[in-house]
DRENFIVEX-776372 format. One record per residue (C-alpha): residue number from 1; residue in three letters; z, y, x. Coordinates in Angstrom, 3 decimals. Example, Ala and Ser with C-alpha at 12.3 -4.5 7.8 and 13.67 -1.06 7.14 Angstrom:
# residues 2
   nr  rest        zz        yy        xx
    1   ALA     7.800    -4.500    12.300
    2   SER     7.140    -1.060    13.670
END
This chain:
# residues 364
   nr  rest        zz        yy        xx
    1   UNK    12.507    55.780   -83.483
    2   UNK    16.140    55.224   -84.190
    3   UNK    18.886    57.301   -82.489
    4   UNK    20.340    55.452   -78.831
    5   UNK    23.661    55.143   -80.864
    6   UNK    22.202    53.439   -84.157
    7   UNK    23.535    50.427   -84.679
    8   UNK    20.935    47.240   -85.068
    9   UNK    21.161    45.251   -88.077
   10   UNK    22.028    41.166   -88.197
   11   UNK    19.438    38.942   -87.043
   12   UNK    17.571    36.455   -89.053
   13   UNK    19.013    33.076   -89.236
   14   UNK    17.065    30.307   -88.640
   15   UNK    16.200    28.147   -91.915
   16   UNK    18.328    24.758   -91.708
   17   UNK    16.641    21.647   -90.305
   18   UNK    16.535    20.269   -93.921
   19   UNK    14.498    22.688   -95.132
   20   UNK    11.311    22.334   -92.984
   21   UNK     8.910    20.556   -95.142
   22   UNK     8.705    17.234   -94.070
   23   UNK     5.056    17.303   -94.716
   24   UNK     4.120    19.695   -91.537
   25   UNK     4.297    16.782   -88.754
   26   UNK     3.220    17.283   -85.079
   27   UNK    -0.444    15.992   -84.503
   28   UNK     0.394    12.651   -82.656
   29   UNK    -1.060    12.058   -79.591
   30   UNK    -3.983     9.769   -78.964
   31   UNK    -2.730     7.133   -76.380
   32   UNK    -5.740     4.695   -75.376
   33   UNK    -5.565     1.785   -73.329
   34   UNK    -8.223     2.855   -71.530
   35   UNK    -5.784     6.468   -70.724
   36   UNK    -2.994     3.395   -69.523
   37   UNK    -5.358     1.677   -67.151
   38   UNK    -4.449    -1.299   -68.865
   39   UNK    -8.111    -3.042   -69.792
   40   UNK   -10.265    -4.398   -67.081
   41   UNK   -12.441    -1.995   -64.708
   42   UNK   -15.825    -2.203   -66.422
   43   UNK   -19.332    -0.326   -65.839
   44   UNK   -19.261     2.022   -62.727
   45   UNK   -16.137     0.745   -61.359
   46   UNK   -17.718    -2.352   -59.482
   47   UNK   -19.815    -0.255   -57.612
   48   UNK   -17.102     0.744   -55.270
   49   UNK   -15.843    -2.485   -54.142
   50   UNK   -16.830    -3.874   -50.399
   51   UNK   -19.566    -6.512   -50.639
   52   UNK   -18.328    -9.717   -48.958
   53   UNK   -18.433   -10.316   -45.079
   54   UNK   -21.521   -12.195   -44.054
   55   UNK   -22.325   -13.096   -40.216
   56   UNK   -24.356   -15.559   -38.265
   57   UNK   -23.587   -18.248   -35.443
   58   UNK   -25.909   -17.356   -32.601
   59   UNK   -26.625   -20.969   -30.635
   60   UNK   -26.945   -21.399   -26.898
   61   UNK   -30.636   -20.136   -25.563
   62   UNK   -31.971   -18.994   -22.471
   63   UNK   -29.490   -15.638   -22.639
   64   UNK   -26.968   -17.107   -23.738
   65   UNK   -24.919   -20.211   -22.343
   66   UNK   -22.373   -20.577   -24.849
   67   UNK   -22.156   -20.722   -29.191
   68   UNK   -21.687   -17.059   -30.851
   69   UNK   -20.644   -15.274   -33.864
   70   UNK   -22.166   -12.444   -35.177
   71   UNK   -21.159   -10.424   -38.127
   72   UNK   -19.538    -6.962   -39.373
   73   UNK   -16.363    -5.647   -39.741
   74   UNK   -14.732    -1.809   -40.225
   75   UNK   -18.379    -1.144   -39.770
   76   UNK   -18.940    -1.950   -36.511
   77   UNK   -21.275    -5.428   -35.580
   78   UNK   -18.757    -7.328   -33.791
   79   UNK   -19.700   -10.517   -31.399
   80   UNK   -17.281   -13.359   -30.993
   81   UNK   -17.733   -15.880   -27.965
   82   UNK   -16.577   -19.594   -28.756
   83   UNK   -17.543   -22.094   -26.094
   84   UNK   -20.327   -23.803   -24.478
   85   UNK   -21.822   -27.293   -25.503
   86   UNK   -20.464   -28.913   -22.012
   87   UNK   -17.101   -28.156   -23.461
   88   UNK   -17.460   -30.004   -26.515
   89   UNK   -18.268   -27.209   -28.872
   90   UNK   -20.828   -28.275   -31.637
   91   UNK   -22.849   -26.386   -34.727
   92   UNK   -21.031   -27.249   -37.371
   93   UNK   -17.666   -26.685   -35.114
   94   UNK   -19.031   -22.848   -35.197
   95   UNK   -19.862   -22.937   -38.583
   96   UNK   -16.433   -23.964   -39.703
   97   UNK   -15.002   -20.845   -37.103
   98   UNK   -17.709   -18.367   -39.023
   99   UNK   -16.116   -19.322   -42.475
  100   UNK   -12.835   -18.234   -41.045
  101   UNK   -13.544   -15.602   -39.155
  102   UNK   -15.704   -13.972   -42.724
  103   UNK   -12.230   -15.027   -44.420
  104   UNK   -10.278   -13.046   -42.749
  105   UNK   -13.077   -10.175   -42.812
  106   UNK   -12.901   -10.633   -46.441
  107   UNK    -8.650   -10.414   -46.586
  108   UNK    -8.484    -7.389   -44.460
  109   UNK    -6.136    -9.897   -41.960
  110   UNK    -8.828    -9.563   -39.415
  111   UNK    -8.531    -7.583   -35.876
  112   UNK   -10.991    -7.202   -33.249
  113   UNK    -9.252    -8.850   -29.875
  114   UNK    -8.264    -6.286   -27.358
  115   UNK    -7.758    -6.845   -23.745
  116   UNK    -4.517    -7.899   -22.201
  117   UNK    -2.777    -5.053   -21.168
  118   UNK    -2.511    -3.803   -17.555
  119   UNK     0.935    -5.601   -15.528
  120   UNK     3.788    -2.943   -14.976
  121   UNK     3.790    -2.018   -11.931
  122   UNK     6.984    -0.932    -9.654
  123   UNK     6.464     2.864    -9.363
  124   UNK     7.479     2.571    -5.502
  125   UNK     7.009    -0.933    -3.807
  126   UNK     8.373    -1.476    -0.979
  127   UNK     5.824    -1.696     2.416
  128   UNK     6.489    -5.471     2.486
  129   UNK     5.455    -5.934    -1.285
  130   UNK     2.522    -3.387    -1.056
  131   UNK     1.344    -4.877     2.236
  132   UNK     1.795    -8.577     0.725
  133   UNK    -0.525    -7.299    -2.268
  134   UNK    -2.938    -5.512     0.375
  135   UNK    -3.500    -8.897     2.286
  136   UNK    -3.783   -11.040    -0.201
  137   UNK    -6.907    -9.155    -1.621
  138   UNK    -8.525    -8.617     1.520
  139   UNK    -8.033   -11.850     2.931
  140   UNK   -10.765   -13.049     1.038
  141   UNK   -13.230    -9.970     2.193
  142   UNK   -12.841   -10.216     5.465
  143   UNK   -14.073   -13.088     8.293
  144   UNK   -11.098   -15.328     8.997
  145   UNK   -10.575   -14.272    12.654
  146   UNK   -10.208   -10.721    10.993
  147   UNK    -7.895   -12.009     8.831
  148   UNK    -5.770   -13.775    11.309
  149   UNK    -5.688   -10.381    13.427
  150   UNK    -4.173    -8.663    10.141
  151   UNK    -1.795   -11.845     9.328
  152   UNK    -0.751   -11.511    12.901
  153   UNK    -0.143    -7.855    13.279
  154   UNK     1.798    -7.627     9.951
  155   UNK     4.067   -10.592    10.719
  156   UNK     4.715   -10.288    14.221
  157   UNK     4.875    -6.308    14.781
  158   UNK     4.387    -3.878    11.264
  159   UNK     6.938    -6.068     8.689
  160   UNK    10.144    -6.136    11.427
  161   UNK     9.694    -2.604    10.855
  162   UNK     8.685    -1.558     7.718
  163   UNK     9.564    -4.074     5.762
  164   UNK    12.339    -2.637     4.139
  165   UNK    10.759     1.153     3.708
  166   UNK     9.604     2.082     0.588
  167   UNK     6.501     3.835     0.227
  168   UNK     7.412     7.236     0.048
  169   UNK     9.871     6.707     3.047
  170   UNK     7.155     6.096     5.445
  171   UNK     6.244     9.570     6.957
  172   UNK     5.180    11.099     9.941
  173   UNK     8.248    11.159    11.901
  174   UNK     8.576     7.300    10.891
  175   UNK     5.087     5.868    12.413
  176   UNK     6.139     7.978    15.178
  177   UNK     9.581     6.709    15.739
  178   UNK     7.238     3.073    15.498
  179   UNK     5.280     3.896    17.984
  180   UNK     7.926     5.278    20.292
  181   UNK     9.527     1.756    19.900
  182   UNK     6.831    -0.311    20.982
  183   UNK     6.404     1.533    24.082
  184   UNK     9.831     1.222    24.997
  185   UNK     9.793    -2.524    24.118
  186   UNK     6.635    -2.560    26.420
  187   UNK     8.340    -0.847    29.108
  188   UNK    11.634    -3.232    28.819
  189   UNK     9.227    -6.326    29.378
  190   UNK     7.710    -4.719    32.227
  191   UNK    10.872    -4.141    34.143
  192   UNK    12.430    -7.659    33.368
  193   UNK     9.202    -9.097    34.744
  194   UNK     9.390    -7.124    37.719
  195   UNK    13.150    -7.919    38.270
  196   UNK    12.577   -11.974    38.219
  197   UNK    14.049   -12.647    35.153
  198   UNK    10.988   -12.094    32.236
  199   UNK    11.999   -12.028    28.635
  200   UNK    11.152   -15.433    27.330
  201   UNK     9.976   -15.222    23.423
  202   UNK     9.082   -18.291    20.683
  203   UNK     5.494   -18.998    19.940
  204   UNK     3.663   -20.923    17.215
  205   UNK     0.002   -21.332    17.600
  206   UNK    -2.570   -22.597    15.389
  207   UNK    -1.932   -25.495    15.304
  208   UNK     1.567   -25.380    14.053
  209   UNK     3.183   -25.845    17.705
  210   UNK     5.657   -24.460    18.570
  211   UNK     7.039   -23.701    22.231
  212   UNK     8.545   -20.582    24.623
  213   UNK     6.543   -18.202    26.409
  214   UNK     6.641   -14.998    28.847
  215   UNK     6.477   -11.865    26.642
  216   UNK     3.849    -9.602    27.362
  217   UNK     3.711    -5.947    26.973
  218   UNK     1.284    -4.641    24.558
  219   UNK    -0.841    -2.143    25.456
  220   UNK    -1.762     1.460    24.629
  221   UNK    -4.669     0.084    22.373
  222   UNK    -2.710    -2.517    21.009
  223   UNK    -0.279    -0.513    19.920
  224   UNK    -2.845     2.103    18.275
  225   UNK    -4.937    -0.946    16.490
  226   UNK    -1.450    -1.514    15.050
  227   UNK    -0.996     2.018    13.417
  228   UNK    -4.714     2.023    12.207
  229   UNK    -3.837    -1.512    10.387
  230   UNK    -0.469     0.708     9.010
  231   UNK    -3.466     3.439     7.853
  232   UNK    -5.187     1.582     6.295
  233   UNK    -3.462    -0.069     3.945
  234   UNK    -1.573     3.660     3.480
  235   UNK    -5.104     4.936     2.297
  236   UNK    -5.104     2.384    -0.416
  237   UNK    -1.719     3.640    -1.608
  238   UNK    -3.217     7.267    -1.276
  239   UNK    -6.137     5.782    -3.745
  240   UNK    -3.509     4.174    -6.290
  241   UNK    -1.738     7.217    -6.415
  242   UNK     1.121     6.306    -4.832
  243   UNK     1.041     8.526    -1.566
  244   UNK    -0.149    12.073    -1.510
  245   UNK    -0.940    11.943     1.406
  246   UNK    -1.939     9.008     4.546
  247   UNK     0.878     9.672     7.469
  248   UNK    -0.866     7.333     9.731
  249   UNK    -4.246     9.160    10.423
  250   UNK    -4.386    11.597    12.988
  251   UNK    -4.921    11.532    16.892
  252   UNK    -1.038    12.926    17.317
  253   UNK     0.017     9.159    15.892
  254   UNK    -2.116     7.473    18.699
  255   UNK    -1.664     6.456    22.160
  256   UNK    -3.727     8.129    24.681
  257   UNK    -5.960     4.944    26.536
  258   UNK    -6.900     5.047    29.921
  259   UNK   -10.605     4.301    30.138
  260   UNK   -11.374     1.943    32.651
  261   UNK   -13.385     3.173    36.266
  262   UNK   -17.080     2.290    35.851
  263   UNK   -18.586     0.224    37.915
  264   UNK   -21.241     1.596    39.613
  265   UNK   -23.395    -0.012    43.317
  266   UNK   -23.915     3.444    45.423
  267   UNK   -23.421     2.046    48.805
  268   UNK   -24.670    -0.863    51.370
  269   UNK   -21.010    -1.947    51.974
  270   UNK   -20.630    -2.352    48.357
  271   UNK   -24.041    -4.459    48.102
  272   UNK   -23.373    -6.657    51.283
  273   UNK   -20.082    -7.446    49.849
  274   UNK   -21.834    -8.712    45.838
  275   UNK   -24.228   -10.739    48.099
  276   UNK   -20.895   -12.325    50.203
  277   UNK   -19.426   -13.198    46.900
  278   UNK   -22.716   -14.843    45.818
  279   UNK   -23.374   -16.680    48.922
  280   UNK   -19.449   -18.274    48.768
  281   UNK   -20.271   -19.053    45.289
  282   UNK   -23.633   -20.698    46.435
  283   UNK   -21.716   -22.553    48.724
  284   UNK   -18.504   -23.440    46.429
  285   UNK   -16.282   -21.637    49.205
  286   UNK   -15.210   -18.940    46.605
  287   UNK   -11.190   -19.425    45.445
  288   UNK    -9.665   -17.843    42.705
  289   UNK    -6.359   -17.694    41.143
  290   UNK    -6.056   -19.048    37.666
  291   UNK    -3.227   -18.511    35.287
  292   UNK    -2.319   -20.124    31.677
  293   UNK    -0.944   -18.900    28.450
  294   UNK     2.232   -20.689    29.522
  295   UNK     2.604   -18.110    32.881
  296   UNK     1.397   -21.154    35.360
  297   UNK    -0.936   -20.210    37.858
  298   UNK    -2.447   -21.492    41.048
  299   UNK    -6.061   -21.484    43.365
  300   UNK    -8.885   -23.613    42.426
  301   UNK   -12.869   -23.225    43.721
  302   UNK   -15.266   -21.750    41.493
  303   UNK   -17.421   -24.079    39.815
  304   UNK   -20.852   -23.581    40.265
  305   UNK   -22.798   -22.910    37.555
  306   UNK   -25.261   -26.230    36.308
  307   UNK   -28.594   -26.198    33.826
  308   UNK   -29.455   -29.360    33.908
  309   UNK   -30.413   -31.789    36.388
  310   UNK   -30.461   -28.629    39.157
  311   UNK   -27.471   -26.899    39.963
  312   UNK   -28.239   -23.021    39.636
  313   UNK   -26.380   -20.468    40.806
  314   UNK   -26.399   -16.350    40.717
  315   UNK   -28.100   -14.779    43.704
  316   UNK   -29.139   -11.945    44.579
  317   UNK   -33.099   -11.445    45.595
  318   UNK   -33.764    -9.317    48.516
  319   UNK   -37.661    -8.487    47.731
  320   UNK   -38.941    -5.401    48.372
  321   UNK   -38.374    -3.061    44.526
  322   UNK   -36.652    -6.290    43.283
  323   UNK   -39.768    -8.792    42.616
  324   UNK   -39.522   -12.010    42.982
  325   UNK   -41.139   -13.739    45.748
  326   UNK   -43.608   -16.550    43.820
  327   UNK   -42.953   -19.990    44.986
  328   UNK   -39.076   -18.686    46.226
  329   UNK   -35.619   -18.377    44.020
  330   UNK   -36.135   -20.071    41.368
  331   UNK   -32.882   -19.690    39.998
  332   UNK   -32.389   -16.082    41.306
  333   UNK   -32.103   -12.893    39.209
  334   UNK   -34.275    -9.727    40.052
  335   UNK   -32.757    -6.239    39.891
  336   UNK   -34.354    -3.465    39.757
  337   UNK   -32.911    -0.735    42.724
  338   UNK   -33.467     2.753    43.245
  339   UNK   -34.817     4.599    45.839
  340   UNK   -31.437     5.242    47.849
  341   UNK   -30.174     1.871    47.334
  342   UNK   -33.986     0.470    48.041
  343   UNK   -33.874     1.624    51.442
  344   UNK   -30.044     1.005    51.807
  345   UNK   -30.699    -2.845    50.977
  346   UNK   -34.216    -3.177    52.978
  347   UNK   -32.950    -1.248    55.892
  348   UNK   -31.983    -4.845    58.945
  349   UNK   -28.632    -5.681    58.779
  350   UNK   -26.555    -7.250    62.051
  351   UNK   -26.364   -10.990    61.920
  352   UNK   -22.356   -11.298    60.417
  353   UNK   -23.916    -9.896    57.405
  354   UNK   -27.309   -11.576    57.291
  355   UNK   -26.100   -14.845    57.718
  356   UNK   -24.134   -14.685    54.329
  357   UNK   -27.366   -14.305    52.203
  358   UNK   -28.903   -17.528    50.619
  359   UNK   -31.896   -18.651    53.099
  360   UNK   -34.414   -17.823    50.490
  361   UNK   -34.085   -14.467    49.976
  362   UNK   -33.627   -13.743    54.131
  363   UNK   -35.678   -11.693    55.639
  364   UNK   -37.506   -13.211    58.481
END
């Protein structure tokens, strides 16, 4: 092995270009036609190509009410509907659909309809849109007097209010400030009524007239059939996604309503007093005071009440347990008494009192 510090010799030049012999050529390559892809796809090659679309035109049968057409495409069996016979559609009118339809199949051009897509919606309507939307749809659910209620309650009392509130502006302390208002609306109509000077207000009725009328305060239950109207169509909004949360339920948001005193027979005074009344109306004597929608009012006798050829009127039948006497009160009404007011009613009663009873049904 030579020394670290030897010196290495010259290196070998390379032999000119001239004096490679010209005989020693580089095998040449063998370029085919078939390695260029330029002669036709023969043999195996035709096996991978899609067979041409075929399909069917299904006619109108006892299923089916309109022509059809039936084929596949992207590997799916796809149905196409065309049009019923009334409207003009014929065979060969399918036929010549079918040939297009398989064209297009056959071109790749062909896509499968889709469904129209869903209409943007505003993220948050305002009450007066929403509610708009609301009525429209359940207009057509609802019996018309139901309807009219809603049309009435939106239009007249909800809208002046909400109208311009978008959803997520109406809250709790909102339906409450609404009902707060309405009671001291009611409360204002009440005192200009009782001063002499009532609040006069335009109406329109059904019938498209128009003229002016008293105001009337609404009620306690008026005003709470308004705020479950305002709950429910908040608990569709809740169901679109567009509330959290309903601000209108709850028995806070409501009114508290008076129930009215039952009326309940538990004396003699009370009984002599329903057979006074019945004998006046037996007689026509009985006057009451009638009043319009336009605030008129006045006295008028009762009518009696007619069936037929014979007038027939309530009254009240004295028989012992409340049977009728056969043969007696033929237009009279039976009622069934218990044992206190049984011995109240059969117990004699001083002339003044007797002599107001319909002859029939006195006791002799």
């Amino acid at each position: 092995m030579p020394g670290a510090g030897a010196r290495r010799g010259p290196a070998k030049a390379k032999p000119p270009r001239s004096a490679v012999d010209p005989s020693e050529r580089p095998p040449e390559r063998d370029v085919t036609a078939a390695k260029l892809h330029t002669e036709p796809d023969v043999g195996p090659r035709r096996k991978l190509m899609a067979p041409r679309a075929s399909g069917e035109v299904l006619p109108p049968d006892g299923r089916r009410r309109s022509f059809s057409l039936r084929f596949r495409a992207f590997g799916k069996r796809q149905v196409i509907k065309l049009g019923r016979p009334e409207d003009g559609w014929t065979m060969q009118m399918a036929e010549r659909e079918l040939a297009v339809v398989l064209r297009d199949v056959d071109l790749g051009t062909w896509r499968p309809q889709r469904p129209d897509p869903a209409p943007v919606t505003e993220v948050d309507p305002t009450f007066h849109e929403f509610a708009s939307d609301w009525y429209a749809t359940k207009e057509l659910e609802v019996e018309p007097n139901t309807a009219n209620h809603y049309r009435n309650d939106l239009t007249n009392h909800l809208l002046p209010f909400f109208k311009r509130h978008y959803l997520s502006q109406i809250t709790v302390a909102e339906v409450d400030r609404y009902r707060q208002s309405k009671v001291r609306e009611a409360a204002q109509i009440t005192a200009a009524a009782e001063s002499g000077k009532p609040m006069m207000i335009s109406y329109v009725d059904r019938l498209s007239r128009s003229y002016r009328r008293r105001a009337r305060p609404l009620s306690a239950r008026s005003i709470n059939m308004h705020i479950d109207l305002l709950a429910q169509i908040l608990a569709v909004a809740v169901d679109h996604g567009r509330l959290e949360s309903n601000p209108a339920v709850g028995k806070r948001r409501r009114m508290k309503v008076s129930k009215p005193r039952p009326v309940h027979l538990d004396s003699a005074a009370q009984i002599a007093l329903l057979l006074e009344a019945a004998g006046q109306l037996d007689r026509g004597e009985a006057v009451i005071d009638v009043t319009d929608r336009r605030g008129r009012s006045w006295t008028q006798r009762h009518p009696a009440y007619t069936a037929g050829r014979r007038a027939r009127s309530p009254r009240c039948c004295w028989a012992a347990g409340g049977r009728r006497r056969p043969g007696r009160c033929s237009g009279a009404t039976s009622i069934s008494l218990t044992g206190a007011l049984r011995s109240a009613a059969t117990r004699p009663m001083p002339a003044c009192a007797r002599s107001t009873c319909c002859r029939c049904c006195a006791r002799s």
